[in-house]
FIKE-674139 format. One record per residue: x, y, z of N, C-alpha, C in turn. Coordinates in steps of 0.2 Angstrom, whole numbers, plus 5000, padded with zeros to 4 digits. Example, Ala and Ser with C-alpha at 12.3 -4.5 7.8 and 13.67 -1.06 7.14 Angstrom:
! FIKE-674139
506649725039506249785039506649845039
506449895035506849955036506450005039
This chain:
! FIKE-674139
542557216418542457286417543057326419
543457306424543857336428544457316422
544557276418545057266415545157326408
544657306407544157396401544557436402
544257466406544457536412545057546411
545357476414546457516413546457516406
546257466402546357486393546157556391
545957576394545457636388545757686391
545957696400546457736400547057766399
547257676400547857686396548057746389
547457676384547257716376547357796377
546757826381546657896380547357936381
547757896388548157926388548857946384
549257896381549557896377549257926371
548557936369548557986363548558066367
548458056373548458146372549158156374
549558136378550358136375550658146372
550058116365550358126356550158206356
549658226357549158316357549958346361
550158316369550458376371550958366368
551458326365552058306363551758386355
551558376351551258416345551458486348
550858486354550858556358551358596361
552058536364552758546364553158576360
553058516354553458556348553458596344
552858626346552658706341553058766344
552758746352553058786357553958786358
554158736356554758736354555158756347
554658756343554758786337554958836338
554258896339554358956339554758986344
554958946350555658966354556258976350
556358936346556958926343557158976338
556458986334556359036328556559086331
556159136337556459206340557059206348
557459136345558059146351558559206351
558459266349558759316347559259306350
559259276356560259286361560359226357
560359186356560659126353560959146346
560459196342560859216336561359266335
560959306342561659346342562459316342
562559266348563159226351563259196343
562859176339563159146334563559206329
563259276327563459316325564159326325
564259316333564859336336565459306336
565259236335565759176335565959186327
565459196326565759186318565959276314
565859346317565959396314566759416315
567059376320567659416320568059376314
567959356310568359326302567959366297
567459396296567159446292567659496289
567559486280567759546278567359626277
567559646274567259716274566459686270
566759646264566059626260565559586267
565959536267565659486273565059526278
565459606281564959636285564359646279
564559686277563959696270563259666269
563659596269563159546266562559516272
563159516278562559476282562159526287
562359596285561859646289561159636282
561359616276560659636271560459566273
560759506274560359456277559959476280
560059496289559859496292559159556291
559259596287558959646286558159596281
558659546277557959516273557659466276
558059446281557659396286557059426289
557259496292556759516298556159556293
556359566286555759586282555259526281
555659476280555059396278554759406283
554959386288554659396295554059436296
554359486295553659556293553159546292
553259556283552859536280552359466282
552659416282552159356285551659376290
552159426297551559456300551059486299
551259536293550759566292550059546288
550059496283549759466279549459426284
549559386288549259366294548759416297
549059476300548559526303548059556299
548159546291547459596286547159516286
547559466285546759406283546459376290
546759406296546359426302545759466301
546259526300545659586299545059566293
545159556289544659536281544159466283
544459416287543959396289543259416295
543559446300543359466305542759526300
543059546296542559606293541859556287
542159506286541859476282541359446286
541459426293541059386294540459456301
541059516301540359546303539759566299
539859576292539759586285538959536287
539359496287538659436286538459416290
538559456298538059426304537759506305
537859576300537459606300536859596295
536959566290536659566284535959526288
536059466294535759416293535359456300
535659486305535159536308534759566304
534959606299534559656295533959616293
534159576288533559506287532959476291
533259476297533059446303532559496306
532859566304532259626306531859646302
531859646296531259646289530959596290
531259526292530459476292529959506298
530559526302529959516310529359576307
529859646305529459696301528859686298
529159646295528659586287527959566291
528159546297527559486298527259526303
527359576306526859646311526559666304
526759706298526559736293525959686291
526159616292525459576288524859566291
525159576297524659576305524259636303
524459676304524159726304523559766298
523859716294523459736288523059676288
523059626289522459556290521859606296
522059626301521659666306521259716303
521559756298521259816294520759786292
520959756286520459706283519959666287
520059646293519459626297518959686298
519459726300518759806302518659806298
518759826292518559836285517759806282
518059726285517459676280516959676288
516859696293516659706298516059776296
516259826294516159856292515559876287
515959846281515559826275514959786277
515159746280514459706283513859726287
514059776291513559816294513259896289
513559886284513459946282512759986281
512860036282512160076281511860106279
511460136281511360226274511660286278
511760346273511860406276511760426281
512460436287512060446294512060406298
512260326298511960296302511360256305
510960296303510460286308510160216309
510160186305509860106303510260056297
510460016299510659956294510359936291
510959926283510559916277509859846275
509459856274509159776273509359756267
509259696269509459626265509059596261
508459596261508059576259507959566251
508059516249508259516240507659536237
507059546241506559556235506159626237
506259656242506059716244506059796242
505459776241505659866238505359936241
505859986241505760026245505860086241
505760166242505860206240506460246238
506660276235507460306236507360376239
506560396240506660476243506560446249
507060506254506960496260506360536264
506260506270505760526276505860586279
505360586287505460656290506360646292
506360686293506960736296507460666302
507860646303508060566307507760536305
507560516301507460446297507860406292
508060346290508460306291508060316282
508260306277508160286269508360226267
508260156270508260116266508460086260
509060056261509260026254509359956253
509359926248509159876245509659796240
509859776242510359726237509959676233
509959686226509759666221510359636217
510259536216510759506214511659546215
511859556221512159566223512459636223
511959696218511959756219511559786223
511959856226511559876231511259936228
510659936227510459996224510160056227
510360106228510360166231510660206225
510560276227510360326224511260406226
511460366232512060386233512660396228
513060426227513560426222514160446225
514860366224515360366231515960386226
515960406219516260406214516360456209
516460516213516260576210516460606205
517360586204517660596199517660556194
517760486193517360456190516760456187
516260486188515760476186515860546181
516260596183516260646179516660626172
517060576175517360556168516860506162
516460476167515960446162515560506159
515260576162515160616156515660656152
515960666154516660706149516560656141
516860596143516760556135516160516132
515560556137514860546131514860576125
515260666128515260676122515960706118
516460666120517260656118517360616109
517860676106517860666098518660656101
518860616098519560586098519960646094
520460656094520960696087520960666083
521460706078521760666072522360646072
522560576076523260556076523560566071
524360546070524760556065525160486066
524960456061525160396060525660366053
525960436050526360416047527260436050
527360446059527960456061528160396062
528960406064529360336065529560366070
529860286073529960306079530760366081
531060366076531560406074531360466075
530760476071530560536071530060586076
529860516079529760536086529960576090
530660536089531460576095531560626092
531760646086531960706086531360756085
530760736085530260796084530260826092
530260766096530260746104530860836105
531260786102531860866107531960906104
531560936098531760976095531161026097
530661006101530061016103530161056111
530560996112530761016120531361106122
531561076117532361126117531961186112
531561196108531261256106530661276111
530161246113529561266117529361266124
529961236126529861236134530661226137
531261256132531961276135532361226139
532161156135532561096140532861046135
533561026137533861016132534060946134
533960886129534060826131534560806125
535060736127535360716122534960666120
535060666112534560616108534760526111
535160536115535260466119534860426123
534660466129534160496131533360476132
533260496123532760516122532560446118
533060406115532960346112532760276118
533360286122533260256129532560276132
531960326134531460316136530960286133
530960286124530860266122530860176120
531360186121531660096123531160056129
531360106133530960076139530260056141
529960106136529260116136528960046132
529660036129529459966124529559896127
529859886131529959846137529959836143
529459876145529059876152528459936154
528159936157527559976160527960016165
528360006170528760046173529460086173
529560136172530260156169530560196176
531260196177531460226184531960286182
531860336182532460386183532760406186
533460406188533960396193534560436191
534660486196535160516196535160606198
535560616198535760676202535360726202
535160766205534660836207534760876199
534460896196534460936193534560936186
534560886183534560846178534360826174
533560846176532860856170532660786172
532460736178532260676180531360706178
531260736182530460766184530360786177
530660826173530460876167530260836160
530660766160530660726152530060716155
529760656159529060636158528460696158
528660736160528060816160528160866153
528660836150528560876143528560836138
528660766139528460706135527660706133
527260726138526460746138526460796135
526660876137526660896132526660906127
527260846124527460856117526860806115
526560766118525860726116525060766118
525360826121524460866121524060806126
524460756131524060736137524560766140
524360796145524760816153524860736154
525460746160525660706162525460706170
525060636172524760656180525260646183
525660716188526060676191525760676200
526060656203525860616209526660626214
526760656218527160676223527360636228
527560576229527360546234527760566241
527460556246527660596252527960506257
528160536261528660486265528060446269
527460456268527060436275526760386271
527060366262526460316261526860246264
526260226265526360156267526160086264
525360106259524960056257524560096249
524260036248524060076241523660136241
523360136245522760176248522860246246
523560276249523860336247523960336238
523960296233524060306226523460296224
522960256225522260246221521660276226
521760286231521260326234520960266237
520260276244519960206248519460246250
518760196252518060206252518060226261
517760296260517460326270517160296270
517060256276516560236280515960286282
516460336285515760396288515460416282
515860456277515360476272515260456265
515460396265515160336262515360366253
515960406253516060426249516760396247
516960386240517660356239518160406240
518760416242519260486242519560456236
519360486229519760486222520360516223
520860486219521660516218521560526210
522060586208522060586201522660536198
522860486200523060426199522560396196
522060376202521360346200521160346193
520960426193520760456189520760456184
521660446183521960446176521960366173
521960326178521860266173521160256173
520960276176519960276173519960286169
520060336167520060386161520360346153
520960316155521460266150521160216147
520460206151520160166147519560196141
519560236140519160266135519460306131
520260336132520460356125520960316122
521460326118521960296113522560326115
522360386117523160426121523560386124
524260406123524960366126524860416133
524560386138524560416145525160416151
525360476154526160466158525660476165
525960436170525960426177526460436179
526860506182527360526186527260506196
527860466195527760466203528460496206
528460576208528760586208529260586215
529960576215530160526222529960476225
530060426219529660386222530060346226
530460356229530960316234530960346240
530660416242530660436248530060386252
529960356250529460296253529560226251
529460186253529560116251529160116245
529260096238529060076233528560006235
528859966239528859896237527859886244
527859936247527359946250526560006245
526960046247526360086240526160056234
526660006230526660006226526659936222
526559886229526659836229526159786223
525359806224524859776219524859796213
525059846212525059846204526159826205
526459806206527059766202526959696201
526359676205526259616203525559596196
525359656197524859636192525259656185
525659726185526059716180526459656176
526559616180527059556180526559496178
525659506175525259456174525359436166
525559386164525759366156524959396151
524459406155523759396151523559476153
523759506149523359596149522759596153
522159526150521559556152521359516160
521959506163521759486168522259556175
522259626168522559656174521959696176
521959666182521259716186521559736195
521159786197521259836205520859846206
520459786212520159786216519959866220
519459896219519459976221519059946228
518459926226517859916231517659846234
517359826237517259756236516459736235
515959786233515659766232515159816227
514659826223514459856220513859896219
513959946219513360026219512860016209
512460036213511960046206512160096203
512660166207512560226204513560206202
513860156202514660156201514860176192
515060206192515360226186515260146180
515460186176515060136169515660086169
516260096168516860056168517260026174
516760016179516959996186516759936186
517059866184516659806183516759776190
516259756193516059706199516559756205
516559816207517159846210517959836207
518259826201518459826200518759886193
519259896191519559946189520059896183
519959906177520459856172521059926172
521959896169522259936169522359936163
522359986158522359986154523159956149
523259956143523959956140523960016139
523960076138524260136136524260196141
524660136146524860196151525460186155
525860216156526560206158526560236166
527060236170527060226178527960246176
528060306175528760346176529060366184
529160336187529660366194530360406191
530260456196531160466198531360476206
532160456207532260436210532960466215
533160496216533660506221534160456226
534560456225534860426231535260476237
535160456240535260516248535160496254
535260526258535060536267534460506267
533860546262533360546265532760486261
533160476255532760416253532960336255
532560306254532460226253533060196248
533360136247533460126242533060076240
533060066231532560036228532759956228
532259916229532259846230532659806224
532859756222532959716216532259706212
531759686217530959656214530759716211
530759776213530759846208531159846203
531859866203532259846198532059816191
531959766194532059686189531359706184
530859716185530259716183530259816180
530559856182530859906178531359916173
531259996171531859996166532160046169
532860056172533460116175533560146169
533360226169533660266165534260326169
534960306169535360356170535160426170
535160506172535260566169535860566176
536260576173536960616176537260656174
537060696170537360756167536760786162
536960876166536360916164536360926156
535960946154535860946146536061016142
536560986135536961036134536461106129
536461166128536061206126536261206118
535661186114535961186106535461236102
535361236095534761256092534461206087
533761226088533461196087532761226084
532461206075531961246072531261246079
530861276077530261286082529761226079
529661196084529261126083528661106084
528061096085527461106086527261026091
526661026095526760946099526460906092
526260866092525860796088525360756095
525060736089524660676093524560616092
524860576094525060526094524860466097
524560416095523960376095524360296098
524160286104524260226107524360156102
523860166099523860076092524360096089
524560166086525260196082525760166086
525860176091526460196093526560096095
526260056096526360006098526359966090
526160006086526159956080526959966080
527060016080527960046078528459996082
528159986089528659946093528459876091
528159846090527759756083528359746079
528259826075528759826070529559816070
529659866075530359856078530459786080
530159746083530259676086530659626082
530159626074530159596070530859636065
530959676066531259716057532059716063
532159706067532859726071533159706080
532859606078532959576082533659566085
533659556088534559556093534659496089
535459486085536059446081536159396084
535959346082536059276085537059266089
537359306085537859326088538059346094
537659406094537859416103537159406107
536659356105536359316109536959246112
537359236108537659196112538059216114
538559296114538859316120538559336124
537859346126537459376131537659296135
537359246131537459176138537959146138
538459166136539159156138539259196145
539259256143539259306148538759286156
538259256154537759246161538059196163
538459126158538559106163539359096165
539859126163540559156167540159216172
539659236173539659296178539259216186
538959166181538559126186539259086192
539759076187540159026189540659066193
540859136192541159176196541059216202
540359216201539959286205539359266206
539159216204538559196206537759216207
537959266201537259326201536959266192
536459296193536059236187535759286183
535659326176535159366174534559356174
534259296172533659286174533059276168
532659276166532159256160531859326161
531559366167531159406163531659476160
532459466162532859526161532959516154
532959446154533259436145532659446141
531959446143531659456139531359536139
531559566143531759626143532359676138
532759626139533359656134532959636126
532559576126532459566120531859626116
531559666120530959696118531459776117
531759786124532259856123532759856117
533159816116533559836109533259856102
532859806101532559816092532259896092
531959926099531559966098532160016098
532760026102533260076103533260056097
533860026092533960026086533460046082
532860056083532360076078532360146078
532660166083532560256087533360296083
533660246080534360256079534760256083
534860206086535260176093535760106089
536260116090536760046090536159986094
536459926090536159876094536859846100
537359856099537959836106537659906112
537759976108537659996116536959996119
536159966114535759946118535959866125
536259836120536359766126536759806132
537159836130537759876135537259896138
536859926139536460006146536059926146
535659896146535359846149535959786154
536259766150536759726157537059776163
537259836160537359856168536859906168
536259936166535859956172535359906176
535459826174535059796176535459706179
535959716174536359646178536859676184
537359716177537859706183537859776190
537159796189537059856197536759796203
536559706199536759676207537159666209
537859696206538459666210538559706218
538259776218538459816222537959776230
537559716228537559696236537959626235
538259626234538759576234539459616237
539759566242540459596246541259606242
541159656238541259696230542159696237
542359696241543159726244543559656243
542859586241543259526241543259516233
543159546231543059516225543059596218
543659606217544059646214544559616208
544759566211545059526206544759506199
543959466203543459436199543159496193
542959566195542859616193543359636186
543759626190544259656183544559586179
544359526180544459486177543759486173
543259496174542459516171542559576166
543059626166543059696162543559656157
543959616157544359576153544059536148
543359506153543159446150542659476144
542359526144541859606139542259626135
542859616135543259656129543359616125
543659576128543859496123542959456119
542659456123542159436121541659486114
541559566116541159606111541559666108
542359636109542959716107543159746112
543459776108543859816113543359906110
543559946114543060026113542260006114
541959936116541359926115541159906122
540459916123540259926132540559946135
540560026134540860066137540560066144
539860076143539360096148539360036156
539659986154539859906157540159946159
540859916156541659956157541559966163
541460046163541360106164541160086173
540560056172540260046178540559986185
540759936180541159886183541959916187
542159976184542960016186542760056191
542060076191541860126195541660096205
541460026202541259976208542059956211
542559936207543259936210543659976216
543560046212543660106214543160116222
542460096221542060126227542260076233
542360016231542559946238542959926238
């Protein structure tokens, strides 16, 4: 053992003599490098032979020496700085992260507890008042008029209906009379979608003094044909709020809009939720209008107006995933949880179906005071720019129309078929997805492309170019994710991506890319 011992320290010892031996020579290096008296004495011994050129020349040496010099430091001290910010970059990103899960997992606490008083609730439930708890008794029959004066009225669950005579549903049920005796109009079913647009803004610019460009007006269109959600974004004063409010107009359905205030939190505040105390439902006209959706043909608009000054992904969270259900007839909203004998006619098992002929228009702001909008909103939306106010033109005096949901969906069929995106630039589209995959590491994704595939045919049916429809879908929906990606290391890749669109679709073509990608250079 003792023989070991000297071996091994020996061993150790001779290799770290090798470490200081290393750690000597560096530290002798750089002594040598900045011996300044050593180079001056050399200077000296050799400047008294210098001619006039001689001086000349070894002052701009010494001059280019002390710039390499420089420079190296310098370049050293920014890939100091550039890391140091990169990696604050990303132990902020992963604090932030680290605080939304915690957020995440109190919000889910807190809403499992809700839902505990809730079904605690339900379960005790009882008549008007209080006074006594419902019976259960599956075969018992009792009166619906009530007793003397403090007396409890009795009610009843029959095959899992509770039958009583109360009515939690007030608006709804008004809608179940309105269309007992509702005559549909007379849709007009010989316009194009072309003719839409311009009836659209010629409607808007003569009868209600707002001017859109037919760009616009193709694009919301567009979007209407490729998702149930459309988002308006952009500057104050732009006409965000006015297209989807005289869009109704021009269809003779008002458009409901809905205000959202910064306090929403949950769905509660968009569909309305059942009192306890007075056993009554608080209806929203949200509710109401897709109650409603299900009994006529009208192209119905839902304005949610700001809808960023609150988290979208909280308010609005249950309908973005029922939106996102492949089978229509499986989109249903839980209203109630269980069922009234006096429930509205089209309230199946507490349950509200969402209809296809109705649309969920947000606009949107960015600022101090809003939120920004998630990717999972995004993704499953369609961004329509307005950046620029609308120019004043003339336009004949135009009358609204009425225009019939099966119409307007047949037109969008038809587009599908008569004006599908060119096997051509299907293949630059995934070329493009995967030089952006191997550079940048952002991935399109199936439902965006299938997104792009619904949104072009119908622009082009509106009289839209089929390139600048691909263009306003890859950058209002691919390339706006590059802005959470650390855009100050990756500026080269950028404009090596604006090189790689031109060569690929032209040059003068996706402007709207272009455009957007020079703009993200310029911001980081």
């Amino acid at each position: 053992m003792n023989g070991f011992l000297k071996w091994f320290f020996a061993f150790i010892s001779e290799m770290l003599k090798g470490y200081a031996e290393i750690v000597r020579g560096i530290g002798r290096g750089f002594k040598q490098i900045f011996n300044i008296k050593n180079y001056i004495e050399i200077f000296k011994s050799f400047s008294k032979d210098f001619s006039a050129l001689s001086w000349i020349l070894a002052v701009l040496a010494i001059v280019i020496v002390a710039a390499i010099y420089l420079l190296i430091v310098t370049m050293i001290v920014l890939a100091v700085r550039k890391y140091i910010r990169f990696r604050h970059s990303l132990v902020s990103n992963e604090d932030l992260l680290e605080e939304m899960g915690e957020l995440q997992r109190k919000v889910m606490k807190l809403m499992k507890e809700k839902d505990e008083i809730m079904a605690m609730k339900v379960s005790q439930m009882g008549i008007p008042g209080g006074a006594a708890p419902l019976s259960l008794a599956g075969g018992g029959q009792y009166g619906g008029e009530g007793g003397e004066e403090g007396e409890a009225v009795p009610t009843v669950v029959e095959s899992g209906v509770v039958q009583t005579n109360d009515r939690r549903f007030s608006k709804l049920l008004e809608v179940d009379d309105f269309y007992k005796s509702y005559t549909p109009p007379e849709y007009d079913n010989d316009v194009t979608l072309e003719g839409i647009c311009e009836r659209f803004r010629n409607f808007a610019c003569s009868r209600m003094h707002l001017y859109y460009e037919p760009k616009t007006i193709m694009l919301f269109l567009a979007g209407m044909a490729s998702t149930k959600l459309i988002i308006l974004q952009g500057i104050s004063g732009t006409g965000k709020t006015s297209l989807p409010y005289s869009f109704g107009k021009f269809l003779q359905v008002d458009t409901t809009i809905a205000s959202v205030q910064p306090s929403w939190r949950d769905r509660t505040e968009l569909f309305g939720y059942f009192n306890e105390f007075t056993k009554n439902f608080n209806e929203t006209e949200v509710l109401r209008r897709i109650y409603s959706s299900n009994y006529n043909n009208d192209v119905n608009l839902i304005l949610l107006d700001e809808m960023n000054i609150a988290r979208v992904e909280y308010y609005f969270a249950e309908m973005l995933s029922i939106l996102e259900m492949p089978n229509a007839d499986e989109w249903e909203l839980d209203i109630v949880p269980n069922v009234w004998s006096t429930d509205p006619v089209k309230l199946d098992k507490g349950k509200i179906v969402i209809p296809q002929n109705i649309w969920y228009v947000g606009t949107a702001n960015n600022d101090d005071s809003t939120f920004a909008i998630s990717d999972k909103v995004y993704d499953r939306a369609q961004p329509i720019n307005l950046d620029s106010k609308g120019v004043a033109f003339d336009a004949p005096d135009t009358p609204p129309m009425n225009l019939g949901f099966d119409h307007l969906d047949k037109l969008f069929k038809e587009a599908f078929d008569k004006y599908p995106i060119s096997q051509e630039n299907l293949k630059k589209v995934q070329q493009l997805d995967l030089w952006v995959i191997e550079k940048l590491r952002v991935a399109f994704g199936n439902r965006i492309l299938k997104q792009m595939n619904l949104f072009v045919p119908v622009y082009v049916a509106c009289g839209g170019d089929e390139l600048d429809g691909i263009d306003y879908v890859l950058a209002t929906k691919i390339f706006r994710k590059f802005e959470s990606l650390n855009l100050a290391m990756l500026r080269e890749e950028l404009r090596e991506l604006c090189v790689y669109i031109q060569k690929s679709f032209g040059k003068n073509k996706m402007n709207e890319s272009i455009a957007y990608l020079e703009r993200l250079q310029k911001l980081f």
